[in-house]
C-alpha positions as CSV (number, residue, x, y, z in Angstrom):
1,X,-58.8,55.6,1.3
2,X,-56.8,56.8,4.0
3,X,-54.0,54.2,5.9
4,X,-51.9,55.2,8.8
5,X,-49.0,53.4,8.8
6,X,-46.7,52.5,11.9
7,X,-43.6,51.5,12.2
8,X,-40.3,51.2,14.5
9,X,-38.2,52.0,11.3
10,X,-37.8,53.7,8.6
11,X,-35.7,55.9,6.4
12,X,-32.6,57.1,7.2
13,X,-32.6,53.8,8.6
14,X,-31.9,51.6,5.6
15,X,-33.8,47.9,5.8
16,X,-36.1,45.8,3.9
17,X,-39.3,47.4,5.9
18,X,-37.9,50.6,5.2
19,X,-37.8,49.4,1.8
20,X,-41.3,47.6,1.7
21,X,-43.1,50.9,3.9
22,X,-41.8,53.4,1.0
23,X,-42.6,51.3,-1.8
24,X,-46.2,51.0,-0.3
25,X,-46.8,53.9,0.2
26,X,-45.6,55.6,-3.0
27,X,-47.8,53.1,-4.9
28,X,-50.8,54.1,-2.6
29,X,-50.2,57.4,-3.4
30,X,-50.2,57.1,-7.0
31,X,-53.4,55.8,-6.9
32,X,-55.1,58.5,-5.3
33,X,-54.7,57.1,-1.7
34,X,-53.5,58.8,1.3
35,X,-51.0,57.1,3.3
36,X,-48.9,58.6,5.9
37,X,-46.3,57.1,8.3
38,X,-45.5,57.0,11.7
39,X,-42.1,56.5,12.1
40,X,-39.1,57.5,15.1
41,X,-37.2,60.7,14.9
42,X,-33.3,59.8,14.1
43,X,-31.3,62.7,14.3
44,X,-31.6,65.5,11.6
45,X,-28.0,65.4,10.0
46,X,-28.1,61.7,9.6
47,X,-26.9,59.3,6.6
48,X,-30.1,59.9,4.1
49,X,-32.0,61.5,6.1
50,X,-33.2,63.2,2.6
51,X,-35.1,60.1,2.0
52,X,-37.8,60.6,5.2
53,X,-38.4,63.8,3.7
54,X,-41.9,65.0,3.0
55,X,-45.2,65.6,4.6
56,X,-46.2,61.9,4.6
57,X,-44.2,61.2,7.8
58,X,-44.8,62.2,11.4
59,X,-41.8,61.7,13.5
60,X,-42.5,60.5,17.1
61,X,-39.5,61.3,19.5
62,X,-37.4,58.1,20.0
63,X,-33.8,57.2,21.9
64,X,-31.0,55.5,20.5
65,X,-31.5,51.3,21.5
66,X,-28.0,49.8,24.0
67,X,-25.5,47.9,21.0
68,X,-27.6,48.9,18.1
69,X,-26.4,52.8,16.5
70,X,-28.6,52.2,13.7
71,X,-32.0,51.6,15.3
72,X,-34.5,53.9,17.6
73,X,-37.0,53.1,20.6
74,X,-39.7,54.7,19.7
75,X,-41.7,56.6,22.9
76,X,-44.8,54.8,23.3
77,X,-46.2,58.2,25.2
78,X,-45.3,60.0,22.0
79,X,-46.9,57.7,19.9
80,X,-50.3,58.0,22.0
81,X,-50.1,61.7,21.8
82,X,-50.8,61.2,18.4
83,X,-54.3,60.7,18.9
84,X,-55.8,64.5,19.5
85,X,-53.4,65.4,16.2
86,X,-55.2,62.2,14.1
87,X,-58.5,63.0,15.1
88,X,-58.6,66.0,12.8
89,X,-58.1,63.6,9.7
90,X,-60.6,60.6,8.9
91,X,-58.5,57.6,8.4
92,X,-59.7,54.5,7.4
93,X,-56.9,51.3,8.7
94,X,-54.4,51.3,10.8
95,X,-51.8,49.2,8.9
96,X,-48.8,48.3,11.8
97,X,-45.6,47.1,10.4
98,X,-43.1,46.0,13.0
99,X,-43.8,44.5,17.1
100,X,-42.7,46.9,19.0
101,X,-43.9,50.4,20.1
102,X,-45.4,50.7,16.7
103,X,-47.5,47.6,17.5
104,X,-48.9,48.5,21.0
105,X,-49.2,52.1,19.4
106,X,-51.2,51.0,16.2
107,X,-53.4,48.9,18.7
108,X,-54.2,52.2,20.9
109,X,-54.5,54.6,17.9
110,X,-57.1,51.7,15.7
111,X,-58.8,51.6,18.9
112,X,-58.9,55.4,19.7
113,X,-60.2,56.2,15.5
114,X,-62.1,52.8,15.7
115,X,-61.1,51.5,12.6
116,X,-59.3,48.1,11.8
117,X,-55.8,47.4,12.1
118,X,-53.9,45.2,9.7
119,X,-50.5,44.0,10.7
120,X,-47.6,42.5,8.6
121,X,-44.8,40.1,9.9
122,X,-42.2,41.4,8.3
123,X,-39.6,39.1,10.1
124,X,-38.5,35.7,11.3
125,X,-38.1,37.0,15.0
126,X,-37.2,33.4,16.5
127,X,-34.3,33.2,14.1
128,X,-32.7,37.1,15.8
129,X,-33.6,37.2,19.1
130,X,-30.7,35.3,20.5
131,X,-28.5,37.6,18.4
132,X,-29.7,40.7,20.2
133,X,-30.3,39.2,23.7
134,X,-27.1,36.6,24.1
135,X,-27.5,36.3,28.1
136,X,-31.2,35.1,27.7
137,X,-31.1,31.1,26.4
138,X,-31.8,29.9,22.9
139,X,-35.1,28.1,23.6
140,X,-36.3,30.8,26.1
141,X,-36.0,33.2,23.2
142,X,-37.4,30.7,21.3
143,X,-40.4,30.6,23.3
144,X,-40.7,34.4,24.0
145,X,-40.6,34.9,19.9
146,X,-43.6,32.7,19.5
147,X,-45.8,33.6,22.6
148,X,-45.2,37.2,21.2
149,X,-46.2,36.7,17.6
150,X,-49.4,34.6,18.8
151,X,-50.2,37.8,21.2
152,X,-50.0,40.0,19.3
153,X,-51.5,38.5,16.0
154,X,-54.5,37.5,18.0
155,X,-55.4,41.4,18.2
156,X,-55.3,42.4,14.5
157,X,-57.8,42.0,12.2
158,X,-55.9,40.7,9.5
159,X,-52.2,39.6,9.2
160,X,-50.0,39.9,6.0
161,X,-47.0,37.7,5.4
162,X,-44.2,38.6,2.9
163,X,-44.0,34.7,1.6
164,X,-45.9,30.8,2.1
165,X,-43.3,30.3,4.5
166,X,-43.7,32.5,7.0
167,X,-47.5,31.7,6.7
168,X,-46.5,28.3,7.6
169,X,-44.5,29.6,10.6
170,X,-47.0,31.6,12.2
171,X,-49.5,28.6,11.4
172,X,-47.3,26.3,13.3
173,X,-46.7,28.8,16.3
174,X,-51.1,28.6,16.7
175,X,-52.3,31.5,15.3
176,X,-55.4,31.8,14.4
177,X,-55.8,34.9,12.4
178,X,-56.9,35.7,9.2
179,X,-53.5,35.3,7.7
180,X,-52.7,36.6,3.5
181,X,-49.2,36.4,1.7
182,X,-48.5,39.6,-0.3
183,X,-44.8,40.0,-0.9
184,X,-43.3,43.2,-1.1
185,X,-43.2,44.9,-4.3
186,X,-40.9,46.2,-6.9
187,X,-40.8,49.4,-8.2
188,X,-39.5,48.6,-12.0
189,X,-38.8,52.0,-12.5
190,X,-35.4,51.9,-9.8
191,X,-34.1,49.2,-11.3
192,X,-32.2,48.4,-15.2
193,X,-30.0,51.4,-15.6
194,X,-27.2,50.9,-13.1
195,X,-24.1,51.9,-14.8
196,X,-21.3,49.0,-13.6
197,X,-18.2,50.4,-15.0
198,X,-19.0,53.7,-12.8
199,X,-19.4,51.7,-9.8
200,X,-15.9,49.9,-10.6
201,X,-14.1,53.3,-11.3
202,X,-15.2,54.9,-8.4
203,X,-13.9,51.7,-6.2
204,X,-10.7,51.4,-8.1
205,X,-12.1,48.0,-9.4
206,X,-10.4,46.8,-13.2
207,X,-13.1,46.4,-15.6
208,X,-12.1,42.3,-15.6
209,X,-11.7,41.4,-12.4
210,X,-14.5,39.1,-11.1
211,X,-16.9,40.6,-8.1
212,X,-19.6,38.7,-6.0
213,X,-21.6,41.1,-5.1
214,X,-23.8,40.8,-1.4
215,X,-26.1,43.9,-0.2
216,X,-28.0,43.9,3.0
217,X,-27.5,44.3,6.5
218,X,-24.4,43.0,7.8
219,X,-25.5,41.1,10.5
220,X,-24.9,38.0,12.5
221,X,-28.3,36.4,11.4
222,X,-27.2,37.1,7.4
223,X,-25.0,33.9,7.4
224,X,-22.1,36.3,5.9
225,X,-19.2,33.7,7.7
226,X,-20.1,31.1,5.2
227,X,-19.9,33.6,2.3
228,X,-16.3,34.6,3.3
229,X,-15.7,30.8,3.5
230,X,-17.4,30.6,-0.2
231,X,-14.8,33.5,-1.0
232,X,-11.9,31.2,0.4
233,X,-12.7,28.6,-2.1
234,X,-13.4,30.7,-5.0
235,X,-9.7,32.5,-4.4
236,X,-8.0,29.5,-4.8
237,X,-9.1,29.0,-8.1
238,X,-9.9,32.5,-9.2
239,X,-6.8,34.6,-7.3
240,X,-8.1,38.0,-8.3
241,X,-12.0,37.3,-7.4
242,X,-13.7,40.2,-5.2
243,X,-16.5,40.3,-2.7
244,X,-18.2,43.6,-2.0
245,X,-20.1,43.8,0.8
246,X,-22.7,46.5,0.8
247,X,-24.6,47.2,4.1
248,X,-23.5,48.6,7.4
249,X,-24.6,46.6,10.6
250,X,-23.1,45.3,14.3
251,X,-21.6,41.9,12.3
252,X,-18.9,44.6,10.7
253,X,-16.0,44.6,13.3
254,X,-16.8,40.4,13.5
255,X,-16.5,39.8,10.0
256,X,-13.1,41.9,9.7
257,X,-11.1,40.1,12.0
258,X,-12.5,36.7,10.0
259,X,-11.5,38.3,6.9
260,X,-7.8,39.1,8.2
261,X,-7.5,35.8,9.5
262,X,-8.4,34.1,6.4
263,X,-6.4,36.5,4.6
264,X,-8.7,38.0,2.5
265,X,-8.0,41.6,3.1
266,X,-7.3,42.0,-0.9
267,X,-10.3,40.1,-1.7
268,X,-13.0,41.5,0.6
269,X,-14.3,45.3,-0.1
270,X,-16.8,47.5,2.2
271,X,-19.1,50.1,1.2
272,X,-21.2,50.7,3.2
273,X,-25.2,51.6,2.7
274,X,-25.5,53.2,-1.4
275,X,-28.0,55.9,-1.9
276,X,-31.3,54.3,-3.8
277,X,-30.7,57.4,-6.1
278,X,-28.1,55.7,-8.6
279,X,-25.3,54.4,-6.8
280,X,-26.9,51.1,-5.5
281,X,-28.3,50.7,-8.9
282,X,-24.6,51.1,-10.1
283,X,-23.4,48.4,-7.3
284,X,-25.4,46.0,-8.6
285,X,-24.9,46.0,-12.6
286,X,-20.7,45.7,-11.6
287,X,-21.3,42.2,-10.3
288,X,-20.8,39.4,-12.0
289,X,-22.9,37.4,-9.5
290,X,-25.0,38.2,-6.7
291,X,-24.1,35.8,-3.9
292,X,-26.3,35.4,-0.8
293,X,-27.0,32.1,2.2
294,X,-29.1,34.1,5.1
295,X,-31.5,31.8,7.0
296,X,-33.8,34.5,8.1
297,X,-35.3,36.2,5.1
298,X,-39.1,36.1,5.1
299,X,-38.9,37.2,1.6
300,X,-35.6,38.3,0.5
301,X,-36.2,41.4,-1.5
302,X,-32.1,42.0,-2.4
303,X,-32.7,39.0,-4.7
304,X,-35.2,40.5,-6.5
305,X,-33.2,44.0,-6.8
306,X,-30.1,41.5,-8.5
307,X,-32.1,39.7,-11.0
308,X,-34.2,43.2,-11.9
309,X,-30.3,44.7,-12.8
310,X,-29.8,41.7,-14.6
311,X,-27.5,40.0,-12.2
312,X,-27.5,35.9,-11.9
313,X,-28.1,34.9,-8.2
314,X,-26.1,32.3,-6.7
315,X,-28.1,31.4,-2.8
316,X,-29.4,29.2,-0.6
317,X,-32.8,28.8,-0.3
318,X,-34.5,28.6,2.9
319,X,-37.7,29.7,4.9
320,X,-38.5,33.4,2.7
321,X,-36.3,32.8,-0.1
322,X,-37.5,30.0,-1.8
323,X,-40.7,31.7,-3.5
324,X,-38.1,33.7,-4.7
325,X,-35.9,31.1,-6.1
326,X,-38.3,28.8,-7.2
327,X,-37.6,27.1,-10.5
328,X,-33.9,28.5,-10.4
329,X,-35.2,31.2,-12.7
330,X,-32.7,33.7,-13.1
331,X,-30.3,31.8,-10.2
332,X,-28.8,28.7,-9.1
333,X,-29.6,27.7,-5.9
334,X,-27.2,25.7,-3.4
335,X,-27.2,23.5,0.0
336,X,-25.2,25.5,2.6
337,X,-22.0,23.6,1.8
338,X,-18.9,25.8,0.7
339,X,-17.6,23.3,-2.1
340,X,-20.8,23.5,-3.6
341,X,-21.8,26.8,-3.7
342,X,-18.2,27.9,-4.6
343,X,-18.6,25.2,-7.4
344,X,-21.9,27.6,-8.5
345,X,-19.5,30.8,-8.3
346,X,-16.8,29.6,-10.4
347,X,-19.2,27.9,-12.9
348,X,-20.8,31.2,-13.8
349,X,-17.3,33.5,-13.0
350,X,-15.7,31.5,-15.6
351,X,-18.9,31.3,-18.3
352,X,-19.8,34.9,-19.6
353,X,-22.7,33.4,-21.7
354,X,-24.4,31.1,-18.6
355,X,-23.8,34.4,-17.0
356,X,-25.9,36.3,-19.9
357,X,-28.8,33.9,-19.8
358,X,-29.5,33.6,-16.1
359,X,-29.3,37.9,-16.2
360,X,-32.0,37.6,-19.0
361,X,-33.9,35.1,-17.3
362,X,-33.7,36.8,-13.6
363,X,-34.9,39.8,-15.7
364,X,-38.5,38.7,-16.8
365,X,-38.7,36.6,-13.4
366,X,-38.2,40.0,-11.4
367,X,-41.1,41.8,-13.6
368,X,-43.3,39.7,-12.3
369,X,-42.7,40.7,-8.8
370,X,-43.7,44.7,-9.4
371,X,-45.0,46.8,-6.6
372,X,-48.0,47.9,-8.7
373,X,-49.4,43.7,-8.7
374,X,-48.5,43.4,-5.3
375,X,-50.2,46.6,-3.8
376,X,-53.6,45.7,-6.0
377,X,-53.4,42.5,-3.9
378,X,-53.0,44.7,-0.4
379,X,-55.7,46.4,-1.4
380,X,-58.3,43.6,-1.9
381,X,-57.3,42.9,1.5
382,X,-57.4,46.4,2.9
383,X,-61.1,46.0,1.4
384,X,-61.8,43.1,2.8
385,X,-60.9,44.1,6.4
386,X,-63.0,46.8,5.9
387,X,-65.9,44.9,5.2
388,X,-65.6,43.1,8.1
389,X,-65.4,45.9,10.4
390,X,-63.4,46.1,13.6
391,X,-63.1,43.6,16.2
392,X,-63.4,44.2,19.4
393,X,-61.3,44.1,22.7
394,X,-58.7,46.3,21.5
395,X,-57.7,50.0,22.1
């Protein structure tokens, strides 16, 4: 089988559909499938720009977006040009991962090879809009986020969901299409042999001191306020305790002049994206606990990453998160109050063997997540769609 993926974003541009794209499509691969990816051009010099390496990706000229370094707009006359190149290959799905050019893109190219076009909703968009568009109002954005997913959802043939929730969002915004949950996978093979005390050396870090550890995007919608207020408890008790914060995003020059005014300059460390190669992994197996509270995820895929290193999770749970989290297997899970979830932090800071058993337990619960069970599951649905045929009114 042949898939065409498309997508506003991918590697150098670090993210969870970054993430979830490669991780696809290296499992596709494996199996004897073809999958290449449509994806903007970034420039050539760019922060791991190694990783979009390889003749699996076509790059489709793009700009930088206004207040956003990181992402790229996509030109949705490039994408179309596409279509003469594609026709010399025989693909069989147009699988469209983000709403934006790559959407209206994918639509014209599934139309143009006349084969289906699967779509996942990768994000919670009603939760970011206002984030990204401050002069429009909340509930307008609101609005626009829903009439857009049930737009656009209406003109796939199949729509995949990264969790229950989500499903249940898109449910409740009306639509109608045929709707499955496959979260996004884990390769096993990344994860287990982070070296910690590397990580710590490199950062000038003492072997004992204790470090809550968050990675992702640092962004407004990530809830990373309340963890700095977390922090603020936990200091008081535990003077020496560390957050690093691992991620680059537009919440950075935000969150610094929170952390100087809560004086937590000594207690608060930055750096910035790791490579996937090693130095993540090493991130990770330093911490002593993984702390995270965003209201957004549809999934939350760093969770997975800190119980696979053996890392206990302390988080909220809400919207994606909670299939993660269910059963406190391998975390403990908190209400977005501070006392509390600083009461989880120190509980576990101050217990090496709780700590031990919720790393063992997060350990078997992560297995069970693995890229190659959740990409036998896209398949049965790439098959299905297949089956079924295109609908029409697209192209």
């Amino acid at each position: 089988m042949r898939i065409l993926h498309v997508s506003d974003v991918y590697f150098p541009r670090v993210n969870g559909v970054s993430t979830s794209i490669k991780t696809l499509a290296g499992q596709l691969e494996a199996r004897g499938h073809a999958a290449t990816i449509v994806a903007p051009r970034y420039e050539p010099r760019s922060a791991g720009a190694e990783l979009a390496a390889g003749n699996g990706v076509i790059r489709v000229p793009a700009r930088k977006v206004p207040n956003d370094p990181e992402d790229r707009w996509m030109s949705l006359r490039g994408v179309a040009r596409l279509d003469e190149a594609l026709d010399a290959r025989v693909y069989d799905l147009v699988h469209v991962h983000t709403p934006f050019v790559a959407h209206y893109g994918g639509l014209r190219l599934a139309g143009r090879l006349g084969v289906p076009l699967v779509e996942t909703y990768h994000t919670f968009f009603e939760a970011y809009l206002h984030h990204y568009v401050p002069l429009l109002p909340r509930s307008l954005s609101r609005r626009l986020a829903r009439w857009m997913a049930r737009s656009q959802c209406a003109r796939a043939d199949a729509i995949v969901v990264p969790s229950p929730a989500l499903e249940t969002v898109l449910r409740g915004y009306g639509v109608t299409a045929p709707l499955r949950v496959v979260p996004t996978g884990l390769d096993l093979t990344e994860w287990g042999n982070g070296d910690g005390a590397r990580f710590r050396s490199r950062h000038g870090i003492p072997p004992t001191r204790p470090l809550m550890l968050y990675v992702g995007r640092i962004a407004f919608e990530k809830n990373l306020f309340f963890l700095l207020e977390v922090l603020d408890e936990v200091r008081r008790v535990r003077p020496d305790a560390l957050l690093v914060l691992a991620g680059q995003g537009p919440a950075v020059p935000d969150l610094c002049r929170r952390v100087r005014r809560l004086d937590l300059e000594r207690h608060v460390l930055f750096v910035g994206y790791l490579g996937r190669e090693g130095a993540l992994q090493d991130c990770y197996a330093a911490a002593d606990v993984f702390v995270f509270a965003s209201r957004t995820e549809t999934q939350g895929l760093v969770l997975l990453e800190a119980m696979a290193q053996g890392v206990p999770v302390v988080s909220t749970a809400i919207l994606g998160t909670r299939g993660v989290l269910e059963g406190g297997r391998g975390a403990r899970v908190s209400a977005e109050r501070v006392a509390e979830f600083a009461g989880h932090v120190l509980a576990l800071l101050g217990d090496r063997d709780a700590r031990d058993r919720l790393g063992a337990e997060a350990v078997c619960w992560a297995r069970t997540w693995s890229s190659e069970a959740m990409t036998d599951r896209m398949l049965e649905l790439y098959a299905e769609v297949r089956s079924r045929g295109r609908r029409g009114g697209r192209g």
